[in-house]
C-alpha positions as CSV (number, residue, x, y, z in Angstrom):
1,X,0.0,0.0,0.0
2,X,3.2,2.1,1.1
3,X,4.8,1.7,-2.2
4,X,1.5,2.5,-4.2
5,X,0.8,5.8,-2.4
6,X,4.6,6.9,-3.7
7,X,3.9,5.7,-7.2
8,X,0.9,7.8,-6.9
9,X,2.4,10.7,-5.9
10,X,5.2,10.6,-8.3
11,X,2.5,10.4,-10.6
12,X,0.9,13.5,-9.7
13,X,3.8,15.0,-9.3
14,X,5.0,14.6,-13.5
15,X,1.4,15.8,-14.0
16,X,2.2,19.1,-12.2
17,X,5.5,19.6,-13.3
18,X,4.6,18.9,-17.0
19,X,1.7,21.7,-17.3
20,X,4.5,25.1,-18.3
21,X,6.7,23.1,-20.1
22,X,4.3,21.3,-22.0
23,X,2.6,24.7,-22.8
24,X,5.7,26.8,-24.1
25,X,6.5,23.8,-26.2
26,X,3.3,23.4,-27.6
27,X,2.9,27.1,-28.2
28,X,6.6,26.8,-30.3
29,X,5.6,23.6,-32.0
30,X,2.6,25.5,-33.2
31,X,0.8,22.2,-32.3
32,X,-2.7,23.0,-31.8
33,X,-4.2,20.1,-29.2
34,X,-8.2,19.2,-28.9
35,X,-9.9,20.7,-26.1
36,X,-8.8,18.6,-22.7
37,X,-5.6,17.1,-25.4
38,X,-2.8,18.9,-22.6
39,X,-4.5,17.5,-19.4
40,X,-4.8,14.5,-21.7
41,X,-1.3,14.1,-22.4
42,X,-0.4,15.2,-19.3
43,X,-2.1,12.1,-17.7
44,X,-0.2,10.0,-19.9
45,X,3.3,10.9,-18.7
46,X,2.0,10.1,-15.5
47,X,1.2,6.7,-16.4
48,X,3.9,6.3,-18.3
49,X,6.0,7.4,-15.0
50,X,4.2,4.9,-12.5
51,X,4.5,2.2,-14.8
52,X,8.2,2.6,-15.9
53,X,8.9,1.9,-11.9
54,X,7.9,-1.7,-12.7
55,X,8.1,-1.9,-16.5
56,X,11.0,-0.2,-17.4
57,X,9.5,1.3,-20.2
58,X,12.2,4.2,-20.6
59,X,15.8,5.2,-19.3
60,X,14.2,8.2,-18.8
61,X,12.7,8.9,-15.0
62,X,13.0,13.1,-14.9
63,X,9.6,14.7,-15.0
64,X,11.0,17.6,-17.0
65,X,12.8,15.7,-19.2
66,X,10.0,13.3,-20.2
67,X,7.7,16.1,-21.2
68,X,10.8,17.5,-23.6
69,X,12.3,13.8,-25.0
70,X,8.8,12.1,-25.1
71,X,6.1,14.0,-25.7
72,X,7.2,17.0,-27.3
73,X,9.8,14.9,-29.3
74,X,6.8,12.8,-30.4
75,X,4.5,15.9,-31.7
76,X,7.4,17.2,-33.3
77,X,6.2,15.5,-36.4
78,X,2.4,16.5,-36.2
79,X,3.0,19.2,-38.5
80,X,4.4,16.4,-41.3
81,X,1.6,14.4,-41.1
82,X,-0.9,14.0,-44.1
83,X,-4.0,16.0,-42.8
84,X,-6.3,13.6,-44.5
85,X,-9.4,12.7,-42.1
86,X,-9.1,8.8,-41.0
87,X,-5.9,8.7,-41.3
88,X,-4.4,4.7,-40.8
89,X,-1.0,4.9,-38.7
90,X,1.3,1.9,-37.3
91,X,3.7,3.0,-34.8
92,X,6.4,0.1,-35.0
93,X,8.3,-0.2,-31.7
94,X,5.7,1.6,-29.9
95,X,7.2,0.7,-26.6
96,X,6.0,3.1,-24.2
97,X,3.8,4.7,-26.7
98,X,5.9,6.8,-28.5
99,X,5.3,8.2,-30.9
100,X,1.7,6.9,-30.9
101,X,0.2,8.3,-28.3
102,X,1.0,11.6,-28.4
103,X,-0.2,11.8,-32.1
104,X,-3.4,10.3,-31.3
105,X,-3.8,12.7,-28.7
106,X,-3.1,15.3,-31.2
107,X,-4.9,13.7,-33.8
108,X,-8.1,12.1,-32.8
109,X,-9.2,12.1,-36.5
110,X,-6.4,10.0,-36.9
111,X,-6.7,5.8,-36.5
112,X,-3.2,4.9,-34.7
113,X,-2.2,0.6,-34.0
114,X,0.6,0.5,-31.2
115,X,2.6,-2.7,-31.8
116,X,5.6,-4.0,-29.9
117,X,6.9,-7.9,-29.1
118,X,7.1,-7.4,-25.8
119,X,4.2,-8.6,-24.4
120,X,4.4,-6.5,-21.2
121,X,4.9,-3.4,-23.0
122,X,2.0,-4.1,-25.4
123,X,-0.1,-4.5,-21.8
124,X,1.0,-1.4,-21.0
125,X,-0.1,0.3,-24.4
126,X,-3.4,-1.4,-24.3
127,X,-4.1,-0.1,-20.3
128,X,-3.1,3.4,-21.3
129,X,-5.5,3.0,-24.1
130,X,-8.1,2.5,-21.8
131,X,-7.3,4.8,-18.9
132,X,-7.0,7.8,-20.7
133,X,-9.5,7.5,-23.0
134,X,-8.2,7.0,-26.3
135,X,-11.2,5.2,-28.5
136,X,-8.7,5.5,-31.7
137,X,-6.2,3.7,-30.3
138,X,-5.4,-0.2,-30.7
139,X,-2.5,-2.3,-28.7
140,X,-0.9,-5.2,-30.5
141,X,1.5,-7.7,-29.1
142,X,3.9,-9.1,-32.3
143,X,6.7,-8.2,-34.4
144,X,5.9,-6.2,-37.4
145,X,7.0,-8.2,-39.8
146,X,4.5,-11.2,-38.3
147,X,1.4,-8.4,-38.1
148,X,-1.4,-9.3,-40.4
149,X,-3.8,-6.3,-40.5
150,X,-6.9,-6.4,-42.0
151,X,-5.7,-3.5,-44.2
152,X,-2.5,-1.4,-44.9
153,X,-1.7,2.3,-43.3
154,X,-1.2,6.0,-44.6
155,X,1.7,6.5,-41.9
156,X,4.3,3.9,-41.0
157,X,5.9,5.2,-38.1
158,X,9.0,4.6,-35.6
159,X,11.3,6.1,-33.5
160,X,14.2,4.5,-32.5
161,X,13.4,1.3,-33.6
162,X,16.4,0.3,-36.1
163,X,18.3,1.8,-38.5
164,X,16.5,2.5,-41.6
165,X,17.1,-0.5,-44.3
166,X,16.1,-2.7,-41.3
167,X,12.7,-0.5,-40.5
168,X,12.1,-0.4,-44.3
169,X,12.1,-4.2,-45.0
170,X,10.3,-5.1,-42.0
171,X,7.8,-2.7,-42.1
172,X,7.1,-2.0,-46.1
173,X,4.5,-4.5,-46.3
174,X,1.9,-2.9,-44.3
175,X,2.8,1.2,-46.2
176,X,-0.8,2.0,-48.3
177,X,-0.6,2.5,-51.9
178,X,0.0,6.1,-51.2
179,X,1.2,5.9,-47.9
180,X,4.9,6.8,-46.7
181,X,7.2,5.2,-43.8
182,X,8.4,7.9,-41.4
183,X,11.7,7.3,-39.4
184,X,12.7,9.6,-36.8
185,X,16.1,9.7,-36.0
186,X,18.7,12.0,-34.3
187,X,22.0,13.5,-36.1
188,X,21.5,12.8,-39.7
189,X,21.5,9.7,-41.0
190,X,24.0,9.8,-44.1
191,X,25.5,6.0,-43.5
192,X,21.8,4.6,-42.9
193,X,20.5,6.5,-46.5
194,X,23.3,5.2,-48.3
195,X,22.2,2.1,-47.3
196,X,18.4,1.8,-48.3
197,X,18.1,-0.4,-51.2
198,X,17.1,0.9,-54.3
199,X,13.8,0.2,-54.8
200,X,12.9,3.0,-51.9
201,X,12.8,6.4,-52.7
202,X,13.3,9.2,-49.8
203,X,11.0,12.3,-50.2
204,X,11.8,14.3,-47.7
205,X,14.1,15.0,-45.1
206,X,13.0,17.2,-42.3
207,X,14.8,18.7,-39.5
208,X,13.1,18.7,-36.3
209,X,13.4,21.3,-33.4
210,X,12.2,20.1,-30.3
211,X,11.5,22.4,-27.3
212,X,14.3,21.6,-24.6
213,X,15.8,19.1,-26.5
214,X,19.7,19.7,-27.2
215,X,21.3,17.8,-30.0
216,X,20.2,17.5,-33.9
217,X,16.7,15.1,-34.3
218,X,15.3,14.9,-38.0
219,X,12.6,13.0,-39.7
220,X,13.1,10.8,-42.9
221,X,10.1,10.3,-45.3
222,X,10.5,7.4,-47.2
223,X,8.3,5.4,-49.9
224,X,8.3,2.1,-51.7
225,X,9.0,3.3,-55.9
């Protein structure tokens, strides 16, 4: 009961700490969040933070710092999303929910799958899913390139997940006609592009600036010729 009541109040305590921080950035991302979207996201660092004590979902453990390298490093990429209503997006690697559930905070237009192989992290995704609400969210335990959807997505998505000819050939299968694989990565990637194979064309490369964040982070647009 003793150790509950301190994962509580840590808890409340990321919640607290996150409001300002979470507010500037937002205001210099120019990401726009639906009404109750900040107390929502808010509420899902806190999760995140009570469940990392037993999950070990991130390194990270600093109130502060998970607003900055989680969720505002997560909407980062808002803006490079296709604005198309229903939009279909597969966050591979999800782990704690990154970048999925941010962007399905930001979007809730927006369909988003979480999937990770670790079962314990997938039970995580799927519990967040329910506590927070998010109704456009779905939790899958497998490894991408096992994943049989019922259909394929707009957005293929990951962050930190592998380097880029890996995420590319495990994760093509499930890109939309149309649809685009987005890799987020930090410094930019020059070995890891020389290395897609050829039949995978890169249309855009996008540097990111994250509120609070020191070092380079970029986004790499990528789709199937």
């Amino acid at each position: 009961m003793r150790r509950e009541a301190r994962s509580t109040r840590y808890a409340m305590t990321v919640v607290a700490g996150a409001a300002t921080t979470l507010e500037s950035g937002l205001a210099r991302l120019r990401v726009a969040l639906p009404p109750g979207g900040a107390e929502r996201l808010a509420a899902y660092l806190a999760l995140l933070a009570k469940w990392n004590r037993t999950y070990n979902l991130t390194a990270i453990r600093e109130p502060e710092r998970m607003v900055t390298h989680h969720a505002l490093d997560s909407l980062a990429v808002v803006g490079a999303l296709p604005t198309t209503p229903g939009l279909r997006i597969l966050d591979v690697g999800s782990g704690g929910g990154l970048p999925g559930i941010p962007i399905a905070i930001a979007r809730p237009d927006a369909s988003v799958v979480l999937i990770d192989a670790s079962g314990k992290k997938a039970t995580f995704l799927a519990q967040a899913a329910i506590e927070l609400p998010l109704r456009n969210v779905e939790a899958v335990a497998a490894r991408v390139e096992d994943y049989a959807p019922a259909r394929p997505f707009d957005v293929v998505i990951s962050r930190a997940f592998a380097d880029l000819a890996t995420f590319v050939r495990l994760a093509r299968k499930h890109v939309a006609p149309e649809g685009a694989l987005y890799a987020m990565k930090g410094v930019h990637p020059d070995e890891e592009l020389a290395e897609l194979p050829g039949d995978i064309e890169v249309v855009a490369t996008r540097k990111l600036d994250v509120p609070g964040l020191e070092g380079a982070r970029h986004l790499i647009v990528m789709r199937p010729r």
